[in-house]
TILUMMI-378470 format. One record per residue (C-alpha): residue in one letter; x, y, z. Coordinates in steps of 0.2 Angstrom, whole numbers, plus 5000, padded with zeros to 4 digits. Last residue first. Layout:
TILUMMI-378470
AXYZ ...
END
This chain:
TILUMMI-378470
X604043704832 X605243834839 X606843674837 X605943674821 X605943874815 X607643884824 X608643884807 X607344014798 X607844144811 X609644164800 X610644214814 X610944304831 X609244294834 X607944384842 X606444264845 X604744314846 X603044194850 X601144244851 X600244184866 X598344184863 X597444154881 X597944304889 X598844344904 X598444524914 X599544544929 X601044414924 X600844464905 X601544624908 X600344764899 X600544854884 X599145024883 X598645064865 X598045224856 X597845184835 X598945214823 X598145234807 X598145074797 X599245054780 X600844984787 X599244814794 X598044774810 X599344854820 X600345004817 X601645004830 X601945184838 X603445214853 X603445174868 X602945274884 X603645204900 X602845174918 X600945224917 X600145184932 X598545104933 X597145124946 X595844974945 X594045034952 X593445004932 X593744824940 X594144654930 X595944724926 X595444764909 X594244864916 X595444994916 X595745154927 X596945294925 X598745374933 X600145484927 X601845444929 X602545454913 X600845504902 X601345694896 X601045694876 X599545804880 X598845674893 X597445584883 X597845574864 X599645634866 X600045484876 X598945364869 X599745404851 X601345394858 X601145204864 X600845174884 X601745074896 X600644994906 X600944954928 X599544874939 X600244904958 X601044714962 X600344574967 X600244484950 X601944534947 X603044694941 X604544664949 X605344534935 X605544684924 X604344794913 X605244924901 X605745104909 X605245294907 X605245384890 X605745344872 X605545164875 X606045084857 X604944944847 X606544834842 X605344674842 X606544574855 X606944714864 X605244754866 X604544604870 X605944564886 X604644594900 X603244504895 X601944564885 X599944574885 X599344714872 X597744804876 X596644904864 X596045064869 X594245114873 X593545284875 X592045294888 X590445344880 X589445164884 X589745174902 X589045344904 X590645474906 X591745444923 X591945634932 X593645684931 X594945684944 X595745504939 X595345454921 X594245324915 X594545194902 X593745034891 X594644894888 X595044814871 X595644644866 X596244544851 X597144664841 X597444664825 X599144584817 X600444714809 X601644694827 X601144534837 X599744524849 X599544434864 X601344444867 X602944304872 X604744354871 X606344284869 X608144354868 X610044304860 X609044154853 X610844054845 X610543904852 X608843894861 X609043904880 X607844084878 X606743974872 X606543854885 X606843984899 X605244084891 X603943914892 X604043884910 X603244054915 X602344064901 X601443894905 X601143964923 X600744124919 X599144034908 X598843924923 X598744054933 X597544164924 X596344024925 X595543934912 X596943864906 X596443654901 X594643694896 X594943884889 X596343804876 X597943894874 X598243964857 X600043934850 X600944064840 X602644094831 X603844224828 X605544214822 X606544414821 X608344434814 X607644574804 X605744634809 X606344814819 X604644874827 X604045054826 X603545044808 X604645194801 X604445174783 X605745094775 X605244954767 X603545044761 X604545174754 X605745074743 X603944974738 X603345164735 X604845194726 X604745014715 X603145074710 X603445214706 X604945164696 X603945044687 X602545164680 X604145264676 X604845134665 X603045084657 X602845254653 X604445264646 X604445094636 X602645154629 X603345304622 X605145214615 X603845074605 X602645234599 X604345344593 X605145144584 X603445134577 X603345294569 X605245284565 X604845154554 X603445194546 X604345344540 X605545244534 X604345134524 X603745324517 X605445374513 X605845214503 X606945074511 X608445034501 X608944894487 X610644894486 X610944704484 X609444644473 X610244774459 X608844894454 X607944894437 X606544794447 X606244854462 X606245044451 X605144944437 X603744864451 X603845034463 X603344944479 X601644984488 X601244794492 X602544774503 X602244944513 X600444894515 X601144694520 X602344774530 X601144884541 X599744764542 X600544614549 X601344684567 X599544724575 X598744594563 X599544464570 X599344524585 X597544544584 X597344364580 X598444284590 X597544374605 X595944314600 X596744144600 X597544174620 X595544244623 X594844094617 X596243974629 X595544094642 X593644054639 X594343864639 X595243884655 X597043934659 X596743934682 X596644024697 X595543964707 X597043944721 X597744084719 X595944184729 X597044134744 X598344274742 X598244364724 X599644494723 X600944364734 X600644214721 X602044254708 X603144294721 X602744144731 X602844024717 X604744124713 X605244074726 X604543894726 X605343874710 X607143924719 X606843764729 X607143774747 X605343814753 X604743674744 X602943664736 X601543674740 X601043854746 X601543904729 X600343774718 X599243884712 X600344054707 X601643904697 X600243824687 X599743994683 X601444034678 X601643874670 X600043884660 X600344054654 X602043994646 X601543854637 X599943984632 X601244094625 X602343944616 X600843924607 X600144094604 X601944114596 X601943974584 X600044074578 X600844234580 X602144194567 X600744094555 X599644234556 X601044344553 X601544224535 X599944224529 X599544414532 X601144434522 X600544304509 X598844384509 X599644574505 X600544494491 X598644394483 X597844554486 X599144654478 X598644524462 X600144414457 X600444424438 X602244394434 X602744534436 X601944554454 X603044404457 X604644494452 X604044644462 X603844544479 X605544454477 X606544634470 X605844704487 X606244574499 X607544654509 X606544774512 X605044674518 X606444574531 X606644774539 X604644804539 X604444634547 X605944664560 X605044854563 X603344754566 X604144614576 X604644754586 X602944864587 X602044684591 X603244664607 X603044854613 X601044824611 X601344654621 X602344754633 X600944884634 X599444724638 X600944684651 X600744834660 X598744854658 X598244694664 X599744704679 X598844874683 X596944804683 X597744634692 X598444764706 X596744884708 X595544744708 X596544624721 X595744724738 X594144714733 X594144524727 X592944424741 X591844574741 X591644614722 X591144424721 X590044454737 X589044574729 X589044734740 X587744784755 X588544894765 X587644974782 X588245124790 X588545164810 X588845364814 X588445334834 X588345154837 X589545164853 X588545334858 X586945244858 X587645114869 X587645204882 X586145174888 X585444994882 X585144964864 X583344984857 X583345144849 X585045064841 X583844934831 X583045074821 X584745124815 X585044964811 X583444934803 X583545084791 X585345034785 X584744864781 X583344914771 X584445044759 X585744934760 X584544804750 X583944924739 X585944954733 X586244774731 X584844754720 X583244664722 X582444564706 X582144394713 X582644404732 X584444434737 X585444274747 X586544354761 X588244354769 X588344384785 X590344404796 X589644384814 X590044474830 X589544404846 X588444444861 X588144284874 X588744424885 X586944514884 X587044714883 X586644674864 X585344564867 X584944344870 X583544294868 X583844204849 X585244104857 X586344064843 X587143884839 X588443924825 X588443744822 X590343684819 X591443664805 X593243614806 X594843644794 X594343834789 X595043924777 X594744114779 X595844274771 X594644284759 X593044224764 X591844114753 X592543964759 X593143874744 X592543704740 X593343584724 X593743464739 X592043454744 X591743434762 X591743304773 X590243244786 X589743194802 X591143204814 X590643164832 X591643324843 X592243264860 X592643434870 X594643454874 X594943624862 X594243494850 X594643314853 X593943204840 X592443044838 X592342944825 X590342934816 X590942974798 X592742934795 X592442754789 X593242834769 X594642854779 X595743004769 X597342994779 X596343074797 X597743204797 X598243254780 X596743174769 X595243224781 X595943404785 X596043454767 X594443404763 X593943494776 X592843434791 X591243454797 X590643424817 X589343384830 X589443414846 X587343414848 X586443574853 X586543684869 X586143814860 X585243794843 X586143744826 X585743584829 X584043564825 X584143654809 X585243494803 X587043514800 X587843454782 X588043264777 X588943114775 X590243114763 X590443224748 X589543354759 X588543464746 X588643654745 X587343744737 X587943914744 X586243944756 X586743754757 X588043784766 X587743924776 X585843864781 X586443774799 X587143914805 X589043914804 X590543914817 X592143894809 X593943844818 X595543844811 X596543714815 X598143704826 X598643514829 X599343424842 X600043264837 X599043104834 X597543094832 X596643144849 X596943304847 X596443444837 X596743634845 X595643784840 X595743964831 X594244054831 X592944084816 X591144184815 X589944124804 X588144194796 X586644144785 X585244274779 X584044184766 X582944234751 X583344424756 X582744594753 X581044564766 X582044594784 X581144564797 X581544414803 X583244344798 X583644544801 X582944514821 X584344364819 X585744454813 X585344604826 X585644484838 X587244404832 X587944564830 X588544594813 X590444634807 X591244794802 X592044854819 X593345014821 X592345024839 X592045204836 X591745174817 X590145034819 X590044984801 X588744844800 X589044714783 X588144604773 X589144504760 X588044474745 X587344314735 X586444344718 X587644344706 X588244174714 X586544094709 X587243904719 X589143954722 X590743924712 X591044124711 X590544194692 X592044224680 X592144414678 X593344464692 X594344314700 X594444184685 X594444314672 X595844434677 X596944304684 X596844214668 X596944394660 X598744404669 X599344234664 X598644254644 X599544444645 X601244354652 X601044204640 X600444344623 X601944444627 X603144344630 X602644234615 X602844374603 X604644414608 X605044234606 X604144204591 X604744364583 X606944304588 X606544114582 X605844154565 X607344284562 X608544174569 X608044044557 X607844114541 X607543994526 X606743884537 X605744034538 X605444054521 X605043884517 X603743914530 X603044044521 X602943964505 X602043824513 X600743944519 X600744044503 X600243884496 X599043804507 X598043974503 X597943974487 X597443784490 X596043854502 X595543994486 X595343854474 X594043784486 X592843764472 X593243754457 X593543904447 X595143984450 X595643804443 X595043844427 X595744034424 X597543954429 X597443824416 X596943954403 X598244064409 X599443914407 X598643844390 X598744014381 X597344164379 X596144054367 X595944184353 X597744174353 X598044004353 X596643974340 X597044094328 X598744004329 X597943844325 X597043924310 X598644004305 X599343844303 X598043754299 X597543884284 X596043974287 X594543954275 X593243974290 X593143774290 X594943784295 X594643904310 X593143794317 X594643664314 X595643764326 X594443784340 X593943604341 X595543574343 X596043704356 X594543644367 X595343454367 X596843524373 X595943604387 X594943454390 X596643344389 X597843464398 X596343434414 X596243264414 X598043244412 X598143374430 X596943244438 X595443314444 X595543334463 X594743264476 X595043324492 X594543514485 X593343444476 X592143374490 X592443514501 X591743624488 X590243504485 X590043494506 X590043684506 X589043694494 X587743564501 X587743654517 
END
């Protein structure tokens, strides 16, 4: 320390130059008459002296090389000779920042996305520890929990500190205003703080009310407080209308808050309230998303060991039938991290790798443009080597002047990280007009929710200087070797004018130039197959026809339509309201749009065979629709007819069927035939098949298609009414008049 201190010291203060000619001067003196006293003449005395001494300026130079921090003004040198240089050559300065910042903001952005989602820990208490729990059942296509195997594993189990679990629905908020749509959680009491979440008013749910038939009690979002209750600080204690049930607010979450779910926000919390009698033949029954808390020093893999063992201990106390329906179930224990960002691994690993080539194509450019400028600079670098630079000292003024290059670059680079980042967080805020919101979108579609978190922090901000660093070096090295290698007498014999690249600079150069052409083809043809598979994507055969489509949905609450009728009612007055809209050329109203999941399955039997146990019957999913659906979605009929104003609540139970139930269970030969449904409320129901349609992948393109009965609204309504208007113009012009 006390060097560096001493070193520090001289180099802000430095001896005068007076100072210094004087002591040197002084030197020569004495030198001299030590000469004289020899029997030396002055005048040969004095230039015994010079000699002996080496010359004032070497002398000079051998002193300052001396004192400590001679080497920083070295450097402050070839710094300010750099930059005189590039003054000197604008367009060259601005074309490598340029190119260099590209690189550097778009792999800064990307790594942002990397760290934040992958390798930065989740904003929960001991994230590492926390996993999501999961039951695979695959005959029902079904990976949550039931609630009553979720509390025997709150019981048994001895992998985990704490088990908590939710389930979520869509509810209505009224009471402040306007209608509002919100999305609904249901939580046991330890969720939150299982996560180490605080209320930053009010509080969380007691263990007393998370119990059936417990108090209405509720949390809100932050979100939720500012937009509709305008951030009261008195909120605590009001009262709301949830689906028509007074709800007491009690607390308001943090803003900073993310539910740990990826496709889940909630605006409402609510106990979960589970009844710990209740089984799995029980009606009370429901499916639960878990996430867990492992013990000190248990894995993941331990952990799915246990639960997979207590499942299938569990189904040797299921009901009959019920065996067949968990037949081939699996347990999965994962981190909750890897959970929450499975699906975004693959796309941020290839956007990683992309732009880390273009900032290897950028580096190889400035490389080629450094190499050329070296050229050009021959006679420059061998006149200095003349005059007694060291190759150190002309490789360190080339590193110099990269270091400096990618340091203006790393700049502008993290300038244009945070705007992309800024851009990818803010999407869903800003204006659906503005072409920034476009490109917002874009930027957000790979990463969804998780785009919020995304942020340029200081472990980024490390990693945009580590960058600087490697790329200076990247594009550095090569013309400082090759500027260092030139022949002094050729450089210097030679006219400034016609100075030419050597055969080994050349060389170099078409070495970078074949590495920068190889990295631009695989880059291109990465691009082109992604761009096919997007091409493909686009025109793969759906079963639905999405242009000139509006959709919308509304959710009917079970206190105000609780009865079929009332649900048939409300449709009933709804469609010729839609269908009056300017420009709506048809209108429909479903259960379940095209790409969503279902939302209801009935189990089946078939006329002339013998009905299987209860649990072994297949099930489909069921589709509620009203006559004009498929017009309106451009799913064809390939046999038989649509529905029509005939098919009633007094009429025979009619379906159409997809392909895939047709081939499934009648040998592609359904029209006409006949089966039973519970979804009629009787497995005595007989349903007749009147058209087969053809397949819509639900549940998203890349699902299998699976078998799928549509019924008319009129005989089987359902509470979730999903909205499609086929217009004759741009749908985006009825979305308030929808509204």
């Amino acid at each position: 320390m006390r060097d560096f201190l001493s070193r520090l010291r001289f180099f802000f203060r430095r001896k005068p130059s007076g100072e210094l000619d004087e002591e040197l001067q002084f030197h020569l003196e004495q030198a001299t008459q030590s000469n004289i006293a020899a029997g030396m003449t002055p005048e040969e005395a004095r230039r015994r002296a010079r000699i002996d001494f080496g010359g004032t300026e070497s002398a000079r130079e051998r002193t300052y090389a001396q004192r400590p921090g001679w080497w920083m003004e070295t450097v402050l040198q070839d710094v300010r000779y750099a930059l005189r240089g590039f003054r000197r050559n604008p367009i060259f300065t601005i074309t490598v920042v340029a190119t260099l910042a590209l690189g550097i903001g778009a792999t800064t952005a990307i790594f942002s996305a990397v760290y934040s989602l992958l390798l930065r820990p989740l904003p929960y208490r001991d994230s590492n520890r926390l996993v999501w729990v999961s039951n695979e059942w695959p005959k029902l296509h079904m990976e949550r929990v039931l609630s009553p195997n979720f509390v025997a594993a709150r019981r048994e189990t001895k992998s985990f500190e704490q088990l908590a679990a939710f389930s979520h629905d869509d509810g209505i908020l009224t009471g402040t205003g306007d209608p509002v749509r919100v999305t609904h959680a249901n939580v046991t009491a330890n969720f939150l703080p299982m996560l180490g979440v605080k209320a930053q008013l009010g509080r969380t749910f007691y263990a007393s009310e998370d119990r059936v038939g417990g108090s209405n009690v509720v949390l809100i979002s932050n979100r939720l407080w500012r937009h509709q209750f305008g951030a009261n600080p008195h909120i605590l204690g009001s009262a709301l209308l949830l689906d028509g049930v007074d709800q007491t607010v009690i607390g308001v979450l943090p803003e900073q808050f993310r539910f740990p779910d990826v496709q889940l926000e909630p605006d409402v919390y609510s106990p979960l309230g589970l009844d710990p009698a209740a089984s799995v033949a029980d009606r009370r029954v429901s499916f639960l998303s878990v996430i867990g808390r492992l013990r000190a020093g248990m894995t993941a893999q331990r952990a799915g060991a246990e639960m997979l063992a207590f499942f299938l201990a569990r189904t040797k106390t299921y009901p009959a039938g019920f065996e067949h329906m968990a037949q081939g179930q699996q347990a999965d224990v994962e981190p909750l991290q890897g959970h929450l960002t499975g699906n975004d691994r693959r796309p941020l690993y290839i956007l990683l790798v992309s732009v880390l080539a273009v900032l290897l194509i950028a580096c190889a450019n400035v490389a080629n443009l450094q190499l050329a400028r070296a050229v050009s600079r021959q006679h420059e670098t061998a006149l200095r080597g003349a005059l007694g630079a060291s190759r150190w000292r002309l490789m360190r003024q080339f590193l110099v002047e990269s270091l400096i290059l990618s340091s203006l670059a790393a700049a502008l680079g993290l300038t244009i990280a945070f705007v992309i980042t800024w851009l990818i967080r803010h999407a869903g805020t800003l204006g659906g007009s503005e072409p920034s919101s476009r490109i917002a979108q874009a930027l957000r579609l790979p990463f969804g929710k998780l785009s919020t978190v995304i942020q340029v922090d200081g472990w980024v901000m490390a990693f945009t200087v580590g960058l600087a660093l490697l790329t200076s070096l990247l594009f550095g090295l090569a013309p400082a070797l090759s500027g260092i290698g030139t022949d002094l007498r050729n450089a210097l014999q030679a006219a400034a004018l016609h100075i030419s690249s050597g055969r080994e600079q050349r060389l170099l150069r078409h070495s970078l130039l074949v590495a920068e052409i190889g990295l631009a083809v695989v880059l291109l043809a990465s691009s082109g197959l992604l761009v096919r598979s997007f091409v493909n994507v686009l025109r793969y055969d759906s079963g639905f026809d999405p242009s000139h489509t509006l959709t919308g949905v509304t959710v009917l609450n079970d206190q105000r339509y609780a009865s079929g009728e009332r649900i048939r009612s409300f449709v009933d007055q709804l469609l010729p309201r839609l269908q009056a809209l300017p420009g709506v050329e048809a209108a429909a109203v479903t259960s379940v749009l095209p790409i969503q999941p279902y939302n209801f399955s009935s189990t089946i039997t078939f006329e002339g065979q013998p009905a299987p146990p209860a649990g072994m019957r297949p099930s489909v999913s069921v589709v509620s629709v009203t006559p004009d659906y498929f017009r309106v979605v451009g799913t064809p009929i390939f046999q038989g007819r649509t529905f029509n104003s005939s098919d009633t609540a007094r009429s025979i139970p009619v379906t159409i069927v997809n392909r895939a139930f047709a081939n499934r269970f009648f040998a592609g030969h359904a029209l006409g035939k006949r089966f039973h449904s519970m979804a009629w409320g009787s497995e005595h129901s007989a349903v007749t098949v009147v058209g087969i349609a053809d397949d819509v992948r639900h549940g998203g393109l890349e699902q299998d298609v699976q078998p799928e009965m549509y019924c008319p609204i009129a005989q089987l309504p359902q509470g979730t009414v999903n909205i499609a208007l086929r217009t004759a113009n741009s749908p985006a012009l009825l979305a308030g008049a929808l509204r």
